[in-house]
C-alpha positions in Angstrom: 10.9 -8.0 2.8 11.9 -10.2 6.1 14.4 -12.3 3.6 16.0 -8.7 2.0 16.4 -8.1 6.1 17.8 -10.8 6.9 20.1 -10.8 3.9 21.2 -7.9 4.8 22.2 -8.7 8.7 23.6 -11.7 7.2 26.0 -10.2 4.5 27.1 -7.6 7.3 28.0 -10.5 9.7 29.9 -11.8 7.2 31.8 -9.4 6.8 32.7 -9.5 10.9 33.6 -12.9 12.0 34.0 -12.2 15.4 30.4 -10.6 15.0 27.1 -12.7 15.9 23.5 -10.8 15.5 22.8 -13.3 18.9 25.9 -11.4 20.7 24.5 -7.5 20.1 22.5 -6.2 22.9 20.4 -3.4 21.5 20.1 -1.5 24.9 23.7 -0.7 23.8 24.1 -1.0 20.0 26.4 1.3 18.9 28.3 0.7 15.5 26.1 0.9 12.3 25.9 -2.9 12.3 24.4 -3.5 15.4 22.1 -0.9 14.9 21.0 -2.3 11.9 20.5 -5.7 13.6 18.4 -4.1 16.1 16.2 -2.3 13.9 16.1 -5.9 11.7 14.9 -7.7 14.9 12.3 -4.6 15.4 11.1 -4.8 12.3 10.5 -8.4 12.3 8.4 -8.3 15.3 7.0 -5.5 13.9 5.6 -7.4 10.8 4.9 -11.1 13.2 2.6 -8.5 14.7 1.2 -7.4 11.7 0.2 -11.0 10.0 -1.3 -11.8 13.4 -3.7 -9.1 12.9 -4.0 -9.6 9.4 -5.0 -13.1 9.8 -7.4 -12.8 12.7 -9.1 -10.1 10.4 -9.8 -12.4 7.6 -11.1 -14.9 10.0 -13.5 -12.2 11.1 -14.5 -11.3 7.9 -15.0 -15.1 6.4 -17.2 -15.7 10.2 -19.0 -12.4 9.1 -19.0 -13.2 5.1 -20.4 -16.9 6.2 -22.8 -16.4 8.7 -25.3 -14.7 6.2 -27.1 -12.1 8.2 -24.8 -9.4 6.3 -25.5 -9.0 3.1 -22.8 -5.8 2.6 -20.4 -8.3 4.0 -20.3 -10.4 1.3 -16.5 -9.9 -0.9 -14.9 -7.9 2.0 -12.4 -11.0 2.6 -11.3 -10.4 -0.6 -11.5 -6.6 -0.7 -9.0 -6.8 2.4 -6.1 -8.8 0.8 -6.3 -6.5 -1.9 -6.0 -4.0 -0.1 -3.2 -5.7 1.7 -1.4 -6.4 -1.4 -1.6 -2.7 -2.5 -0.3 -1.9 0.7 2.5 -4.0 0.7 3.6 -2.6 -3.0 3.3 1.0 -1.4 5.1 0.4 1.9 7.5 -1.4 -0.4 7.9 1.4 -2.9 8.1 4.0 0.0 11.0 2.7 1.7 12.7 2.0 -1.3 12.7 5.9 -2.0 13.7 6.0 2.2 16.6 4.1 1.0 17.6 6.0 -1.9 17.7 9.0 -0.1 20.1 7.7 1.9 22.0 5.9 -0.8 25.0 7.5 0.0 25.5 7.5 3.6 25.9 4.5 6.1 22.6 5.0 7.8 20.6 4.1 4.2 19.7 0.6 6.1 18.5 2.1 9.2 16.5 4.4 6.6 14.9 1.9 5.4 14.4 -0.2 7.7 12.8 2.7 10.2 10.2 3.4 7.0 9.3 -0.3 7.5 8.9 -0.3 11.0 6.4 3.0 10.9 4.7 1.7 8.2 4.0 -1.7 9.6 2.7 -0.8 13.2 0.9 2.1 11.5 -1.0 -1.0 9.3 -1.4 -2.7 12.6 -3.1 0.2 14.3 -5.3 0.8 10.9 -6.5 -2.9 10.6 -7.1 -2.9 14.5 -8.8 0.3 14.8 -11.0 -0.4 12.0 -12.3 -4.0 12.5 -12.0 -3.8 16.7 -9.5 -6.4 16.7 -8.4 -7.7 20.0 -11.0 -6.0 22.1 
């Protein structure tokens, strides 16, 4: 999803030489493309967040899977990616229809790409919450 993202910011550069996604400063995008390119840089932070929790979770889970002393832990490693992997399909499905909505208008990119942003932190939060990740 980061490469479609970036393909995107990079075929609207393109299409503005005198544009550079370095040269926007998002405290005062404006025009459609910068906005985009904001939202792009949120949502990759966004989704670095995400994989950090993601991987520190299965870390847990193989330390809890390995250890021995919990016998219901045993396949949760595996049960989490997937889980993950439906997740992904979903968030990916969702903001596809986010985007189709908005086929027709110049904000269908910023559609999209707000669907990924709330649906990534809110994975963030979930995995967090859940497996007291962090604290």
């Amino acid at each position: 999803m980061i490469a479609r993202t970036a393909l995107l910011a990079g075929l609207m550069l393109g299409a503005s030489p005198a544009a550079s996604a370095d040269d926007v400063d998002c405290t005062q995008a404006t025009s459609t493309m910068e906005i985009d390119i904001c939202m792009s840089r949120e949502y990759e932070q966004a989704d670095a967040e995400l994989n950090t929790t993601y991987r520190d979770m299965r870390g847990q889970l193989r330390r809890w899977e390995d250890g021995g002393n919990c016998h219901a832990c045993r396949g949760m490693t595996e049960a989490l990616v997937q889980a993950q992997r439906h997740w992904i399909d979903f968030r990916d499905r969702d903001c596809d229809a986010a985007y189709a909505l908005a086929a027709d208008g110049s904000g269908r990119n910023q559609a999209r790409l707000d669907c990924l942003i709330e649906h990534t932190r809110a994975r963030t939060r979930q995995l967090t919450d859940r497996f007291d990740i962090g604290n």
